[in-house]
N, CA, C and O atoms as a GROMACS GRO file, in nm:
protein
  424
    1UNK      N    1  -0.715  -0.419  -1.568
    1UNK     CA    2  -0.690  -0.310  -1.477
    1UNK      C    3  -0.817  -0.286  -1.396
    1UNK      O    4  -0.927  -0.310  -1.446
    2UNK      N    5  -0.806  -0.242  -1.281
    2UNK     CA    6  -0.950  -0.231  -1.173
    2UNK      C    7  -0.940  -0.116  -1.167
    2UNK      O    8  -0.831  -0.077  -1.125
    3UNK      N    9  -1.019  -0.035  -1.194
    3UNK     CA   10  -1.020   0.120  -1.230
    3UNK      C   11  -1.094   0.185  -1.050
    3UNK      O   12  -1.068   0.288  -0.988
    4UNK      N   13  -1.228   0.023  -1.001
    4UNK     CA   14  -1.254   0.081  -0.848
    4UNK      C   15  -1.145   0.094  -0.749
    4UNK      O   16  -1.140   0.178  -0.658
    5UNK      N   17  -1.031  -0.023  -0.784
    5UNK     CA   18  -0.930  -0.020  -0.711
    5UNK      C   19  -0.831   0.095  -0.718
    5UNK      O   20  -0.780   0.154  -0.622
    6UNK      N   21  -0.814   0.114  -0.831
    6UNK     CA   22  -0.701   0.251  -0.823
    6UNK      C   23  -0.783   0.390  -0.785
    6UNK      O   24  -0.711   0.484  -0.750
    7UNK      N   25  -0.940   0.414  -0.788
    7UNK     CA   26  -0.979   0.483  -0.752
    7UNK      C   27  -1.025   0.496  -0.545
    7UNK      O   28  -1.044   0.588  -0.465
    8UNK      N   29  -1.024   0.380  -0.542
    8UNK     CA   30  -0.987   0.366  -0.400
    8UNK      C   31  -0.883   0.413  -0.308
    8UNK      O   32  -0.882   0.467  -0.198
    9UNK      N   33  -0.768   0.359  -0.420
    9UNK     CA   34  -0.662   0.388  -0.371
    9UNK      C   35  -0.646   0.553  -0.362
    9UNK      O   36  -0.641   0.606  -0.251
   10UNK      N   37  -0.638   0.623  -0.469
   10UNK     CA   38  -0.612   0.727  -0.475
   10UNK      C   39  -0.680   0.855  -0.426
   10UNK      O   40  -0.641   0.971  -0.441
   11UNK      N   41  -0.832   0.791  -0.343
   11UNK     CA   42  -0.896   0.889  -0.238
   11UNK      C   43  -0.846   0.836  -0.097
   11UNK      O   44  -0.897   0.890   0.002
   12UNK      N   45  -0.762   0.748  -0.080
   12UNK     CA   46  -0.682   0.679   0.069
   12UNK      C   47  -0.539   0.812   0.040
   12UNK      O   48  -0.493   0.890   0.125
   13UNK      N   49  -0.508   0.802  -0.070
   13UNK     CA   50  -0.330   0.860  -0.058
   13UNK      C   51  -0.407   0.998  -0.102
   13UNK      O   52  -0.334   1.072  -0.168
   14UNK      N   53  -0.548   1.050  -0.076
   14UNK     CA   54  -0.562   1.247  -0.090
   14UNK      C   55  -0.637   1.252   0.038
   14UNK      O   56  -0.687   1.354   0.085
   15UNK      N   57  -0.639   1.143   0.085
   15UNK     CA   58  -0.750   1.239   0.268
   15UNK      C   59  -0.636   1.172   0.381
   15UNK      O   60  -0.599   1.059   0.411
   16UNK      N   61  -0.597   1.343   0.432
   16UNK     CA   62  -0.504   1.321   0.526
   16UNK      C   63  -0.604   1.255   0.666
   16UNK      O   64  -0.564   1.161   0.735
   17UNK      N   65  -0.734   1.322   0.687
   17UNK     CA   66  -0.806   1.267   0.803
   17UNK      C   67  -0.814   1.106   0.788
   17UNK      O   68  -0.848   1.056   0.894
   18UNK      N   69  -0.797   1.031   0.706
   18UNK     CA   70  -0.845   0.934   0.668
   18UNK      C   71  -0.716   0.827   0.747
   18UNK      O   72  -0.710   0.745   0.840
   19UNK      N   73  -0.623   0.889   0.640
   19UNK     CA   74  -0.479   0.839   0.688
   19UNK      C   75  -0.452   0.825   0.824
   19UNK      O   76  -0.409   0.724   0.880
   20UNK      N   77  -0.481   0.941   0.878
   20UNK     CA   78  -0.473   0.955   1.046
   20UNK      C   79  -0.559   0.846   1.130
   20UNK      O   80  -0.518   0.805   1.239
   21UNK      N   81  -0.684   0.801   1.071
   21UNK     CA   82  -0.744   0.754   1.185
   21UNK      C   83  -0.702   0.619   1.129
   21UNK      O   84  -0.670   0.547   1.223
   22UNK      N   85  -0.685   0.534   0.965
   22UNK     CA   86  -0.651   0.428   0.935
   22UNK      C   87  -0.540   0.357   0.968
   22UNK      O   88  -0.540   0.248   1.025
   23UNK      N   89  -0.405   0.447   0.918
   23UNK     CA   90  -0.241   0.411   0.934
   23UNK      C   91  -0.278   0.413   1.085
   23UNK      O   92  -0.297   0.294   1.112
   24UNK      N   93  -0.290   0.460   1.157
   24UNK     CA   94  -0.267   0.497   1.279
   24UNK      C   95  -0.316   0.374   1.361
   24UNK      O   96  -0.272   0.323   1.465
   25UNK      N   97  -0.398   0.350   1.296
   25UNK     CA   98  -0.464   0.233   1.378
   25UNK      C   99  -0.605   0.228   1.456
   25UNK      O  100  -0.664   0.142   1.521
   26UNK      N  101  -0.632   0.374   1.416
   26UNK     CA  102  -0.728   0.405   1.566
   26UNK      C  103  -0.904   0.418   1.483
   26UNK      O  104  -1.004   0.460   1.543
   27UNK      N  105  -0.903   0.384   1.377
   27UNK     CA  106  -1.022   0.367   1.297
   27UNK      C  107  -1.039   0.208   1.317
   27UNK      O  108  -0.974   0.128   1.250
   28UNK      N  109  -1.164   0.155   1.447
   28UNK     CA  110  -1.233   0.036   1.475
   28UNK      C  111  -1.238  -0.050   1.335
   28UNK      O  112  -1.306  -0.006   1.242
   29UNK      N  113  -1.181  -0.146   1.322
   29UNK     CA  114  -1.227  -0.260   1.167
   29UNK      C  115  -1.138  -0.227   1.082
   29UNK      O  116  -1.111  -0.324   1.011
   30UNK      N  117  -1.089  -0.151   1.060
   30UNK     CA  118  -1.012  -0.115   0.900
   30UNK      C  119  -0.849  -0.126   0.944
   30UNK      O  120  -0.783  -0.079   1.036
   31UNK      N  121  -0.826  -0.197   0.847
   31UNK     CA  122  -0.665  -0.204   0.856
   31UNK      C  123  -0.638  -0.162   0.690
   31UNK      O  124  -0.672  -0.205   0.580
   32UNK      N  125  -0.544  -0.031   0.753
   32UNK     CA  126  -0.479   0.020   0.644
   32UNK      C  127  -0.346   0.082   0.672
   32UNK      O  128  -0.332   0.147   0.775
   33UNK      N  129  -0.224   0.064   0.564
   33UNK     CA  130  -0.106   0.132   0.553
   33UNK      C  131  -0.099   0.192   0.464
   33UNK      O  132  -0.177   0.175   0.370
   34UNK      N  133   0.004   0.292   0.460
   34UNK     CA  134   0.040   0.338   0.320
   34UNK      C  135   0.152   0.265   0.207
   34UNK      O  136   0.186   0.298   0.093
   35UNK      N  137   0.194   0.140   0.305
   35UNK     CA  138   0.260   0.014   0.168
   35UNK      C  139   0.130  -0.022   0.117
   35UNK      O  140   0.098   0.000   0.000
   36UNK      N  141   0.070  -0.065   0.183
   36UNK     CA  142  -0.071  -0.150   0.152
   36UNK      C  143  -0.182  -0.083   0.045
   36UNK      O  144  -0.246  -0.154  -0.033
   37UNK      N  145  -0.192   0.027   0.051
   37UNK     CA  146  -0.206   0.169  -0.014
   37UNK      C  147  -0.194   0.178  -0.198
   37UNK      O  148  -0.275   0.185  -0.290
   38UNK      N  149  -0.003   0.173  -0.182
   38UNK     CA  150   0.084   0.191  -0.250
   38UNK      C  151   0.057   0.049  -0.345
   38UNK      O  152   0.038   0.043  -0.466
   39UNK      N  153   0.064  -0.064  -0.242
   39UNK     CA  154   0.069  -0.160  -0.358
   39UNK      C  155  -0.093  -0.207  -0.388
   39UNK      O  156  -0.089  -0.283  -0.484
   40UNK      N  157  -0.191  -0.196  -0.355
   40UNK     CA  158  -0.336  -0.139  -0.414
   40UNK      C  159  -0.358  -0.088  -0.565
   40UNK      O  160  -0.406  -0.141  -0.665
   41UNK      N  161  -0.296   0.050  -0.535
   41UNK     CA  162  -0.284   0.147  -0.631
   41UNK      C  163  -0.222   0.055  -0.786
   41UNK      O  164  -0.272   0.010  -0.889
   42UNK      N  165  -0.046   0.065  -0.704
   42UNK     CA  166  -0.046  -0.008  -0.877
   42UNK      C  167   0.039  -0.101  -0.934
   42UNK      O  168   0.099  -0.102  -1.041
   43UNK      N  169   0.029  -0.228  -0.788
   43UNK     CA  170   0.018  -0.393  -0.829
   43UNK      C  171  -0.103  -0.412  -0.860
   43UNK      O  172  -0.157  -0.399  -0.970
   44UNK      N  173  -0.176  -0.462  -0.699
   44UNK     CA  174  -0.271  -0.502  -0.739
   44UNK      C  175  -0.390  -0.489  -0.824
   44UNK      O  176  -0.482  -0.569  -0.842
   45UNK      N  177  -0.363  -0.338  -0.885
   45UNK     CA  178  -0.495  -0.325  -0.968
   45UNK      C  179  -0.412  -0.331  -1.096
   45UNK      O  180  -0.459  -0.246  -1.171
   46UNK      N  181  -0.343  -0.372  -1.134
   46UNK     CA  182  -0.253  -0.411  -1.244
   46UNK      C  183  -0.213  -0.271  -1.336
   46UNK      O  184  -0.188  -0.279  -1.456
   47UNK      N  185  -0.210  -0.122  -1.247
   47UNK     CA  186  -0.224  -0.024  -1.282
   47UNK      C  187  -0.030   0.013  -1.389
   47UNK      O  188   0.010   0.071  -1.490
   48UNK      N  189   0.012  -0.053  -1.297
   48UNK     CA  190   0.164  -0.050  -1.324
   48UNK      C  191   0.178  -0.149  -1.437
   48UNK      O  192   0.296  -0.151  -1.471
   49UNK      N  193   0.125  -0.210  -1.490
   49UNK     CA  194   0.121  -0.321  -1.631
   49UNK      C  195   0.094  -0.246  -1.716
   49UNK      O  196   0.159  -0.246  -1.821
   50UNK      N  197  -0.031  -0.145  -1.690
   50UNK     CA  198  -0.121  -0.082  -1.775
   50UNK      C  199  -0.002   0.034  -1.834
   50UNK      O  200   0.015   0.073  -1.949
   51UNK      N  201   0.057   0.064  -1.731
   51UNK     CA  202   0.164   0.177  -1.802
   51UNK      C  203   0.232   0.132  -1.854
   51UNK      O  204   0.227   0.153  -1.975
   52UNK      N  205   0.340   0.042  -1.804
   52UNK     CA  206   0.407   0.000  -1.892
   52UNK      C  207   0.380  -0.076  -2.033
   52UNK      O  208   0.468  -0.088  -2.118
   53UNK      N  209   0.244  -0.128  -2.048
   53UNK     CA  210   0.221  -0.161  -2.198
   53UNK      C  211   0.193  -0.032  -2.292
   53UNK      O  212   0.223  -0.036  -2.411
   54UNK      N  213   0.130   0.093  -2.230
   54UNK     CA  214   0.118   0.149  -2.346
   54UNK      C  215   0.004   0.301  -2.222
   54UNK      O  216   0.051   0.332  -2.112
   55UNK      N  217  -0.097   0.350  -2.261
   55UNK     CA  218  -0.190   0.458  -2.216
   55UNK      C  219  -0.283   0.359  -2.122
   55UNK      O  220  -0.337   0.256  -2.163
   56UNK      N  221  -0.288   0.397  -2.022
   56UNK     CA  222  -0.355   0.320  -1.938
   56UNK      C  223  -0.515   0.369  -1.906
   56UNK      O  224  -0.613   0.301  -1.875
   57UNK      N  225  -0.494   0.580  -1.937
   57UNK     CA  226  -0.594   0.633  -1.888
   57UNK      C  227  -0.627   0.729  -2.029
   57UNK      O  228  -0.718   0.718  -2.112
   58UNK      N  229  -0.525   0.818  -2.022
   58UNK     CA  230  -0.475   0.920  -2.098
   58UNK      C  231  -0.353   0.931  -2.082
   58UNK      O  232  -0.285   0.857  -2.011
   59UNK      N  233  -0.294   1.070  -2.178
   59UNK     CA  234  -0.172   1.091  -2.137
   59UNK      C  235  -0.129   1.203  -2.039
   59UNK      O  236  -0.025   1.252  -1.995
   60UNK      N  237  -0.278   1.222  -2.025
   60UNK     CA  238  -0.239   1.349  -1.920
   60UNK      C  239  -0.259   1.253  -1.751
   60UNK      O  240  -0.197   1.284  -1.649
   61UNK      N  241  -0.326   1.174  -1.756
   61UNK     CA  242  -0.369   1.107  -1.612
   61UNK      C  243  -0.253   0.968  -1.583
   61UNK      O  244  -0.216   0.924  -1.474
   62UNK      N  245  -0.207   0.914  -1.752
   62UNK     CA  246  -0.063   0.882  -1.705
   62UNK      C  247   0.015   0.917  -1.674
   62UNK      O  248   0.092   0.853  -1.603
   63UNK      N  249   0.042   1.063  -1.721
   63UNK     CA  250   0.164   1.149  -1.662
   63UNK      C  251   0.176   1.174  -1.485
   63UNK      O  252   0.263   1.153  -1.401
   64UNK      N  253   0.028   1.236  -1.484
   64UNK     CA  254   0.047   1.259  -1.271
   64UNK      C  255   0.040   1.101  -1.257
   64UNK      O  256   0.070   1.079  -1.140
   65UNK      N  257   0.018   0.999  -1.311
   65UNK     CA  258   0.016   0.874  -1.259
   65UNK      C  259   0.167   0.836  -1.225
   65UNK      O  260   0.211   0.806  -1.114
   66UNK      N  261   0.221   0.843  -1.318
   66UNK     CA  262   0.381   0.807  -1.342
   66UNK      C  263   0.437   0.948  -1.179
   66UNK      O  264   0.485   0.923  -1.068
   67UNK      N  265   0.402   1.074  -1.238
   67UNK     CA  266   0.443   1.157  -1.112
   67UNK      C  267   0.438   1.096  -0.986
   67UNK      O  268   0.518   1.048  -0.906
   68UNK      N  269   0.310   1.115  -0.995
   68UNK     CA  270   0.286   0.994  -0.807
   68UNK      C  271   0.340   0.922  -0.788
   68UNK      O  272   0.393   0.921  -0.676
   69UNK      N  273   0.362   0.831  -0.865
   69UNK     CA  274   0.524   0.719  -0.823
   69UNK      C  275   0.613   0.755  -0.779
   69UNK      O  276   0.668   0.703  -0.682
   70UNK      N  277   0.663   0.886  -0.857
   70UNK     CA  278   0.805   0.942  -0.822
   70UNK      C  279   0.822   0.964  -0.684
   70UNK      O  280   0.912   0.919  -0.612
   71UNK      N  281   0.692   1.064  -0.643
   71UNK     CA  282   0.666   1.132  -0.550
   71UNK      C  283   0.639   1.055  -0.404
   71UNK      O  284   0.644   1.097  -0.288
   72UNK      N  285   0.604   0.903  -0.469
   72UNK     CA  286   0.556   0.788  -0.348
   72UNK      C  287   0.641   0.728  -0.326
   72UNK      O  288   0.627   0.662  -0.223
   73UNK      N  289   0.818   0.707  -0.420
   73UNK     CA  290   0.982   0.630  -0.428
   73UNK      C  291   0.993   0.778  -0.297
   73UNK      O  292   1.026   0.737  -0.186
   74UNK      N  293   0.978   0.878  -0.304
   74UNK     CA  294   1.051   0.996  -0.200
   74UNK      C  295   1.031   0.991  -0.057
   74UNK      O  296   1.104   1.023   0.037
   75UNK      N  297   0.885   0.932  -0.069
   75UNK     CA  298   0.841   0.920   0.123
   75UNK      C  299   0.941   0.798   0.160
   75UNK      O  300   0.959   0.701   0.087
   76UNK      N  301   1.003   0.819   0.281
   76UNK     CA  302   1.052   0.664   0.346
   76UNK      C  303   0.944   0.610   0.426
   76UNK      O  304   0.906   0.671   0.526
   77UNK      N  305   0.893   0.506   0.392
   77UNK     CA  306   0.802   0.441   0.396
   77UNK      C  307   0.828   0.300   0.518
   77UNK      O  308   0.762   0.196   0.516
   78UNK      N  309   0.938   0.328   0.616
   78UNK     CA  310   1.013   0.260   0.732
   78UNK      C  311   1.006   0.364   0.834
   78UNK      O  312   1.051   0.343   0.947
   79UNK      N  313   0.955   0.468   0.804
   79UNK     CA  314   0.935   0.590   0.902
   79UNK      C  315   0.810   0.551   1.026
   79UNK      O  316   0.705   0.500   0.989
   80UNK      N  317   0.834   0.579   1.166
   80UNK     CA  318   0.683   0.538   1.217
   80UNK      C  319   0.585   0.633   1.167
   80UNK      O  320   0.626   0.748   1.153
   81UNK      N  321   0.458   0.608   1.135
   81UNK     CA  322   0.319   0.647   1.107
   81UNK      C  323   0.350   0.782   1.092
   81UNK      O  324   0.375   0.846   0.990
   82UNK      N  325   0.345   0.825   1.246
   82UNK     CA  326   0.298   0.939   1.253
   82UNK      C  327   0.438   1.030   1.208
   82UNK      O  328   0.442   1.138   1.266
   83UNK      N  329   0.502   1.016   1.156
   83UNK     CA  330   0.586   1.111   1.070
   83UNK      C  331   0.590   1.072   0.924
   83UNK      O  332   0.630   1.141   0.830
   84UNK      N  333   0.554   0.981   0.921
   84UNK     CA  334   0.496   0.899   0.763
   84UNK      C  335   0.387   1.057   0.749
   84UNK      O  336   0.419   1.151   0.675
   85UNK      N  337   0.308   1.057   0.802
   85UNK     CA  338   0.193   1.114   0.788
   85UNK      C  339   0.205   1.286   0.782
   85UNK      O  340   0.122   1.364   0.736
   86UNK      N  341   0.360   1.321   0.854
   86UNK     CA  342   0.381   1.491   0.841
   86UNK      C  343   0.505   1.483   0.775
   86UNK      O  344   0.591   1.571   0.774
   87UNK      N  345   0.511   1.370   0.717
   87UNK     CA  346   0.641   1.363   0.583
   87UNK      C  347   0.585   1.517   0.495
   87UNK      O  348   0.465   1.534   0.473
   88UNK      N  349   0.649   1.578   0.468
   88UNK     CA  350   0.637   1.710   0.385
   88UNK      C  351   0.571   1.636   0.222
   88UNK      O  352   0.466   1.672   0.167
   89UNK      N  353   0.679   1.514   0.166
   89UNK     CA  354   0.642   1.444   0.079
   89UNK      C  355   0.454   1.408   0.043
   89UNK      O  356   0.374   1.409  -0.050
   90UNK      N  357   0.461   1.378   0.198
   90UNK     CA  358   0.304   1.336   0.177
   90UNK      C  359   0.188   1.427   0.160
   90UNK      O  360   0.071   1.394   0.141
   91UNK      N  361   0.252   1.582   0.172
   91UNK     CA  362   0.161   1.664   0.096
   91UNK      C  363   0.166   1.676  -0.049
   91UNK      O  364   0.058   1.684  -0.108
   92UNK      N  365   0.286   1.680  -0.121
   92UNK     CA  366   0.290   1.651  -0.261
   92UNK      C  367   0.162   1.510  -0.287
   92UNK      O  368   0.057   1.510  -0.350
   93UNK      N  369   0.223   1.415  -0.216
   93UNK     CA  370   0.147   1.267  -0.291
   93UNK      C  371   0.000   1.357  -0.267
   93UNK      O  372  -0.050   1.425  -0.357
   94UNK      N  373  -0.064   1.343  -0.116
   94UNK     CA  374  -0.194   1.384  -0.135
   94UNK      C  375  -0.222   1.463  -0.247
   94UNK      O  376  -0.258   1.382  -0.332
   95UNK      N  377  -0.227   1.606  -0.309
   95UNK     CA  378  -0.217   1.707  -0.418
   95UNK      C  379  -0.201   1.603  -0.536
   95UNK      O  380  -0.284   1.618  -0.626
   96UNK      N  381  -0.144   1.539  -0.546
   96UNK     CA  382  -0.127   1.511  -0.644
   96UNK      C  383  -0.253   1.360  -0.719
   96UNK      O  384  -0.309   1.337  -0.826
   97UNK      N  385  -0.248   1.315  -0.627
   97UNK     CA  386  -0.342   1.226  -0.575
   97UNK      C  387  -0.529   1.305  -0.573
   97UNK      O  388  -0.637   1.249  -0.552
   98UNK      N  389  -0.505   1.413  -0.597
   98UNK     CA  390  -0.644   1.474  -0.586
   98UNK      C  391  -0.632   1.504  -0.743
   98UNK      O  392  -0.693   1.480  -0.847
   99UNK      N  393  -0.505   1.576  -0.693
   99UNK     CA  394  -0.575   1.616  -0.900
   99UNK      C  395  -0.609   1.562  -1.024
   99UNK      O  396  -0.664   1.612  -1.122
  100UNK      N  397  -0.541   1.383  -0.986
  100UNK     CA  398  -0.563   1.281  -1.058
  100UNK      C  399  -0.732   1.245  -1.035
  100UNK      O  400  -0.806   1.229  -1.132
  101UNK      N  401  -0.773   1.237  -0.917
  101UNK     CA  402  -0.920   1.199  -0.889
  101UNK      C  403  -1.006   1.277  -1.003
  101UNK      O  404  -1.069   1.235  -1.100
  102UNK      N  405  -0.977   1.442  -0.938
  102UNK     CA  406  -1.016   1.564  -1.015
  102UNK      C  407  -1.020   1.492  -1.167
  102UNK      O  408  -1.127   1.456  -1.216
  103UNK      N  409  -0.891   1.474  -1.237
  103UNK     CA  410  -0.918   1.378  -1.383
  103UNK      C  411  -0.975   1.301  -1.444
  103UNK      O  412  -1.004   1.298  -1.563
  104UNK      N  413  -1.003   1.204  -1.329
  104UNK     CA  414  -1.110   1.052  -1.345
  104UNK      C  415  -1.210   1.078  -1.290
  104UNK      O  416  -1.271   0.983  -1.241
  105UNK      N  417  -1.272   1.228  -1.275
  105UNK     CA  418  -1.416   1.243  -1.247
  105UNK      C  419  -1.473   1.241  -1.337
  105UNK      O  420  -1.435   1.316  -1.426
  106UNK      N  421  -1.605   1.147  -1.363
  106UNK     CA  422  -1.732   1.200  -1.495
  106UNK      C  423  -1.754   1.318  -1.510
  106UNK      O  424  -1.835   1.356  -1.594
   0.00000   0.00000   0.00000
């Protein structure tokens, strides 16, 4: 499991300024989506293995982990950007997405 990667991920899906200038396109060099985001978080960092074998973090940081999923299946994610981005949903993910950070702070 890549613990920099899911922590990457999960300060991309809590800063709405971030989102705005990345998804959008309009941040020079960086290409970012919120699929790209999404599968960061928990393919590629093998975060979604980690749950399903067993405690990946805790059981309190698996639980909003597992939440955020729920909450990330709710956004339609075929939406253009910029309503991707005032999806109501995507204030849950952000919030939720912080309070997990908030968890995996030293």
């Amino acid at each position: 499991m890549n613990r920099d990667l899911i922590l990457s991920a999960l300060k991309e899906l809590s800063d709405p300024d971030f989102q705005i200038r990345a998804w959008s396109g309009d941040e020079p060099g960086v290409m970012a989506s919120f699929v790209e985001c999404v599968e960061a978080l928990f393919d590629d960092s093998g975060l979604l293995h980690a749950l399903a074998e067993g405690v990946a973090f805790s059981n309190d940081v698996d639980e909003k982990l597992r939440q955020l999923d729920a909450e990330l299946d709710m956004v339609d994610d075929t939406q253009p950007t910029e309503a991707l981005l005032s999806d109501p949903g995507m204030a849950r993910v952000r919030e939720t997405a912080k309070s997990i950070l908030r968890l995996l702070a030293p």
